[in-house]
N, C-alpha and C positions, 0 to 999 in steps of 0.2 A: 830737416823734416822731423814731425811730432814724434814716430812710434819705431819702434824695435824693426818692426817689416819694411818701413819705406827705407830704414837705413840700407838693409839689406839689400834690398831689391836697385835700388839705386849705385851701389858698390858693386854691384855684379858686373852689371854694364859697363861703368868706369872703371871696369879692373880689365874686362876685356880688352878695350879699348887703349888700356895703356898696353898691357901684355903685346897687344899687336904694332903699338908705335915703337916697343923697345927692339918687337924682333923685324921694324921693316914692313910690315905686310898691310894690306889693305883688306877691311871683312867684307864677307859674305853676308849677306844679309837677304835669302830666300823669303817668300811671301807664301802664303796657304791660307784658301778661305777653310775654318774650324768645320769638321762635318761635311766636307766633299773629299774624296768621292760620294765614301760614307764614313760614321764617324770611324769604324774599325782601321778604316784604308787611312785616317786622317792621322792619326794614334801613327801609324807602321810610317806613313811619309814624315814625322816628323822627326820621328829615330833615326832612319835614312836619312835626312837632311844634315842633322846633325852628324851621321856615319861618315859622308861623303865628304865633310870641313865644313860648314854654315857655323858662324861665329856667333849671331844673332837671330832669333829666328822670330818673323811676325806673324801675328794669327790674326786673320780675320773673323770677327762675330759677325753671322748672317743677316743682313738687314730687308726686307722688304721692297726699301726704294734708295739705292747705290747712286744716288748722282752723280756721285766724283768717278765711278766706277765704269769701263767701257764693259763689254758684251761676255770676253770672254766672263770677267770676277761675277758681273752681274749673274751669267747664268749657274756659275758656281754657288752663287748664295741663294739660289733659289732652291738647287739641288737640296744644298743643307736644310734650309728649312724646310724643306718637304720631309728630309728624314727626320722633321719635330727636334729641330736644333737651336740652342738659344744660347744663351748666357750661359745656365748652370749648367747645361751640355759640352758648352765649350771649354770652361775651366775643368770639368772632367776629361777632356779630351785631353788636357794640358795637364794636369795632375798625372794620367793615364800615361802618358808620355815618359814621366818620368826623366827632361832632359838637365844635362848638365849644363847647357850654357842659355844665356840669357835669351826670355823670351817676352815678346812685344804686343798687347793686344792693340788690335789695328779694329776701331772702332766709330762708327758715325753714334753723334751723342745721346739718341734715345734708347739704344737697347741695354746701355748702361743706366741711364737712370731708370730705365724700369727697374731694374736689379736691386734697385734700393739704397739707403745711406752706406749702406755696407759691402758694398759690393767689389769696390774696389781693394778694401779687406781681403774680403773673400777672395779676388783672383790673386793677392800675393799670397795667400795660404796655398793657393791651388797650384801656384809656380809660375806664375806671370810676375816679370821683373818692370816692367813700362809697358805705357796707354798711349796711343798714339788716338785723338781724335778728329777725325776729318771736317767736320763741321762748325768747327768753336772758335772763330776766328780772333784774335786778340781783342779786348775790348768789348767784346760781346753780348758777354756774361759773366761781369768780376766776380760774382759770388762763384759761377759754376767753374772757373777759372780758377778760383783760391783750393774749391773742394778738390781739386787733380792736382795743383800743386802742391796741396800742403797732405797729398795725403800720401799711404804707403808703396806708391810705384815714381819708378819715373818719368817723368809727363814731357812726353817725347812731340815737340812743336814742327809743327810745319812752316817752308820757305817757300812762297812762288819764284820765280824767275825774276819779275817783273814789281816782286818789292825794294823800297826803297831802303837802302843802308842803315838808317838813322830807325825803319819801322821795324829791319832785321834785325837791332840791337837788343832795341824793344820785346823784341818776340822771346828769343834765345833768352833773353836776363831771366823770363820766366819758366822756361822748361827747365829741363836736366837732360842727361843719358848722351843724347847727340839730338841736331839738328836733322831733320828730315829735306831733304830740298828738291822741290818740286822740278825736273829737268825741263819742262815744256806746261804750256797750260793746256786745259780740257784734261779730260779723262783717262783714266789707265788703260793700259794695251800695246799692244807691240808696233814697232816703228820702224822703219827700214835705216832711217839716218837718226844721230842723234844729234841733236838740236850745234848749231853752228858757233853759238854765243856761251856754252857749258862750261867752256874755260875760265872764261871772263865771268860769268856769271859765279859761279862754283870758289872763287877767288872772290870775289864781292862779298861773299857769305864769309867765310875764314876771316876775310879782316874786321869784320863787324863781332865777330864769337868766336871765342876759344872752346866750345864744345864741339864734339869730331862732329863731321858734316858726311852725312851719307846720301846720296844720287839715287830717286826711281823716279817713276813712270818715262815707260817705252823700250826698257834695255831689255833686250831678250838674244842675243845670241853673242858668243866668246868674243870675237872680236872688238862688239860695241864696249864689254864688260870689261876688255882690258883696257880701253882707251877709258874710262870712265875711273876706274884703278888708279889711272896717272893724276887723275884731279882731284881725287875727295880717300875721305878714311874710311868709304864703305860704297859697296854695288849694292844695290835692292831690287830683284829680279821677280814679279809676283806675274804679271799674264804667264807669260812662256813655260811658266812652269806648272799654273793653273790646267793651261790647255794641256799639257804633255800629264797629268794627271788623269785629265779626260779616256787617258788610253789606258796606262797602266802606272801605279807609284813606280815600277822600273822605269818607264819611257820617263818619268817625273826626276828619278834620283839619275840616269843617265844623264842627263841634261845636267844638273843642278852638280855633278860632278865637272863637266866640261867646262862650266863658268866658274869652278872653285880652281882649274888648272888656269884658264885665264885670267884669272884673276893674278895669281902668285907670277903668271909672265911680266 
């Protein structure tokens, strides 16, 4: 990568990630839309997350219209933008934060390029280590594909279930950080079972990429979280812990410690 930041930002990730294959362990990898409850309460959940064990932590940028997103995150990103929350709000929330381990913006592609050429600059100044964007599917948009890979984050790809090996190789060659892997299709939110094929699928991904492979949508309580621990290098828990925000960051960090114990089982 071109610049002094992406080095950075990029090693962060990959240093975690080795740190946790040297000692055994599987990360955490907690979700929070940027700016819910409000942005004060967003700031304190994401210290706490981190307090609790969260190894990786992703921030959602508030969008408008959340396709990929079920009801709980949707009405979370509505909250945020009601309290006039955006981009430059949210890299202050993450600035504000002030955390020591790496952290992920979890983004659909317009609110960053509103943000300008520089933007993604701008959030590894502000402490964002990888962009995750939800709507840029490979092939898409080579140029807007070159600007996230070559610039200073790690450009953390998405895996459906239901891609093909040869298209997952494809995908992976292009990101960094870790592989995101879609557990089920349709949208985020919590699931009573997790998907019957996660093994086999979650193994599918590992042979096609040597970048850690981390498991969301649908995991939301200890048990699903440990089974999901046994398959992949990372849990990503973002409804369960959206909604348990809805009440209080305690109900939010009580949780988010319960799946950092299941997880280490």
């Amino acid at each position: 990568m071109a610049s002094g930041l992406a080095t950075t930002s990029s090693d962060r990730i990959a240093r975690r990630f080795a740190e946790l294959r040297a000692a055994n362990r599987c990360a955490f990898v907690p979700y929070i839309t940027a700016g819910h409850p409000d942005p004060a309460r967003s700031v304190a959940l994401l210290q706490g997350l981190e307090s609790v064990g969260a190894d990786v932590l992703e921030v959602g940028i508030p969008f408008s219209d959340p396709l990929a997103d079920g009801a709980v995150i949707q009405a979370s990103s509505q909250t945020a933008l009601d309290h006039g929350v955006r981009l430059d709000q949210v890299l202050e929330i993450v600035s504000r934060a002030a955390l020591s381990i790496p952290v992920v913006l979890f983004s659909y592609l317009n609110p960053l390029l509103r943000g300008g050429d520089d933007a993604l600059v701008r959030a590894a100044e502000a402490g964002a280590d990888g962009v995750l964007v939800t709507d840029l599917p490979l092939g898409a948009d080579p140029e807007r594909e070159a600007w996230f890979a070559n610039g200073p984050l790690a450009y953390i790809r998405l895996v459906a279930p239901t891609t093909p090996v040869e298209r997952i190789g494809q995908i992976t060659r292009t990101g960094s950080g870790f592989v995101y892997l879609i557990s089920r299709l349709g949208v985020t939110g919590e699931r009573s079972e997790l998907p019957p094929d996660l093994e086999e699928t979650a193994a599918r991904v590992r042979r096609a990429s040597t970048l850690p492979v981390c498991v969301g949508f649908g995991i939301s309580r200890p048990e699903q979280a440990r089974a999901v621990a046994s398959l992949a290098d990372g849990v990503v828990v973002g409804s369960a812990i959206v909604r348990a925000a809805n009440e209080s960051v305690d109900a939010a960090l009580a949780l988010a410690a319960s799946l950092r114990r299941a997880i280490d089982d």
